[in-house]
C-alpha positions, 0 to 999 in steps of 0.5 A: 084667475088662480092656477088651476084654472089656468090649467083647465084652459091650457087643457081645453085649447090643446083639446081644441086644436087642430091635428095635425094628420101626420102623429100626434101633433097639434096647431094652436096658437103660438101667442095664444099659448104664450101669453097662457104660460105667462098668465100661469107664471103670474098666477104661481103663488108666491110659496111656489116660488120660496119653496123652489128658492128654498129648495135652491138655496138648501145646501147654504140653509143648511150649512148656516143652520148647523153653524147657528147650532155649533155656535149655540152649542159652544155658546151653552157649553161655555155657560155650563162651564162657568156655571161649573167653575163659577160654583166651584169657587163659591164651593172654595170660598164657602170651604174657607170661609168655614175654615176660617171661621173655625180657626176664629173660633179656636182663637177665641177659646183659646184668648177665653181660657188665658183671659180666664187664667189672667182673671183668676191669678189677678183675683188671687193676688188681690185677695192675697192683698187684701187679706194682707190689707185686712191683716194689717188693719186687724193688727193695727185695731188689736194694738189701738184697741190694748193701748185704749186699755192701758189708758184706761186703767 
């Protein structure tokens, strides 16, 4: 039996009873009611009783929900935090990795320009040797070459 038709016959034996002769009052059967309420209790369903035990117990959902709520917010704002910090040493390595890449860069041209200078003054004293070298050569052909004609002639 579900509740409402405990109600009903809770309803038809007070309507049933006997009146009393005197006010408004009535005889029934004490174990008749009795054992009706406790048909009633049984017949309760059970989300009667976890509203009225959710109801009870308010205050501390309550105050642990909004624990749960503190302790996530905190939870998220420390993530935000080390996003923050996290991008902002990556911002700062970026940054000094482009500065160092930019002073490499200068080091380079700079090491370029002497290695050109290094280049260009090994040449020209190689050519002046050489062309001392040539000089000689020629000077010692002219000379074997008058020495042919003297022989010769």
């Amino acid at each position: 039996m579900d509740i409402l038709d405990l109600i009903d016959r809770l309803e038809q034996m007070a309507g049933d009873a006997r009146r009393l002769p005197v006010g408004g009052g009535a005889v029934m059967s004490r174990q008749r009611l009795l054992d009706l309420v406790d048909r009633m209790r049984v017949a309760v369903p059970k989300e009667v009783y976890d509203a009225r035990e959710m109801l009870e117990r308010r205050d501390e959902v309550l105050l642990a929900a909004q624990e749960e709520a503190g302790r996530l917010l905190a939870q998220a704002q420390a993530e935000v935090e080390a996003r923050l910090t996290e991008t902002e040493v990556v911002k700062a390595a970026e940054e000094q990795a482009a500065a160092r890449l930019d002073d490499a860069q200068e080091v380079s041209r700079a090491q370029m320009r002497e290695a050109d200078v290094y280049a260009l003054q090994t040449l020209k004293r190689l050519q002046e040797e050489l062309e001392g070298f040539l000089a000689m050569v020629q000077r010692g052909s002219e000379t074997l070459e008058r020495r042919a004609v003297d022989h010769s002639g």
